[in-house]
N, C-alpha and C positions, 0 to 999 in steps of 0.2 A: 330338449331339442327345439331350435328354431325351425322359422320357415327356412333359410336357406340351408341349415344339416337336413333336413326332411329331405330337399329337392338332392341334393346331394345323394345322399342314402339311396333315394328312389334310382337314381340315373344310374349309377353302382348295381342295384338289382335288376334293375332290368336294361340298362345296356343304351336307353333310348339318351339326347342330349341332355344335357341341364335346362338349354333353353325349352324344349319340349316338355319337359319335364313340370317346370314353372308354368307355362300356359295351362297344360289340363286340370293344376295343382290351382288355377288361378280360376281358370271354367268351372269347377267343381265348388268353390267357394262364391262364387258366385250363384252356382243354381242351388247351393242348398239357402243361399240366404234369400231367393226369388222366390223358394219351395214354402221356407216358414213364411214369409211377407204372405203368401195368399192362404194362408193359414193348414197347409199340409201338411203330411207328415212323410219322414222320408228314412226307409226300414232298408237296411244294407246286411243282408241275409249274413250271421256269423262273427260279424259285427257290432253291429247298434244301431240304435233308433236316434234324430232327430224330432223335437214338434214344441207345438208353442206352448206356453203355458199362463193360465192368466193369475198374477199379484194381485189379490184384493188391496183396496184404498185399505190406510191404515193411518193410525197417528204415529208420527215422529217426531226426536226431540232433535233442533239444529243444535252439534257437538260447541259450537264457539257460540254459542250468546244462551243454550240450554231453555230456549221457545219450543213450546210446542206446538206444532205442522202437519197437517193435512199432507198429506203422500198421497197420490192418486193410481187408479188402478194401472197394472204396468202387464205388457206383455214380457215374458220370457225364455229365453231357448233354453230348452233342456234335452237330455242327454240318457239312454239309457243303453250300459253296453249287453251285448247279446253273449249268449251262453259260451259260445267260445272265447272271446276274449276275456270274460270274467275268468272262464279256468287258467287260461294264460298267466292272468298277473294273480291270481288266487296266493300264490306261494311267495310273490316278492317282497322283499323285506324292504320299507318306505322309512327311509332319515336314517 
């Protein structure tokens, strides 16, 4: 599902416009990326958890010339789903 079947879908469930639909959709995505930036974490009860996480530096090899490179430490978003939506997709059969 894309961003626009989401906003679709969403405006179908609950009845609100598309266009309204897309703003909140659009607000939302913006403060959880404002939330990680000042390094929070943001827990959506039933759900899942957003928060940062830190990549240590590593060595990598560049795939076209096969040098090896210094990678440096990286922040990451990561993603854990909460108890109910684990049992939701628990049974789905994926590919």
């Amino acid at each position: 599902m894309n961003k626009s079947e989401l906003i679709n879908s969403l405006s179908e469930e609950t009845t609100f416009s598309k266009k309204d639909v897309a703003r909140v959709l659009d607000a939302f995505t913006r403060i959880v990326e404002r939330t990680l930036k000042k390094g929070q974490k943001i827990s959506i009860t039933k759900f899942g958890s957003f928060w940062l996480s830190k990549r240590p530096a590593r060595k990598g090899i560049n795939p076209a010339t096969k040098e090896r490179i210094d990678l440096p430490e990286v922040n990451v978003p990561r993603f854990k789903a909460g108890k109910n939506l684990r049992e939701v997709v628990r049974t789905v059969r994926v590919g």
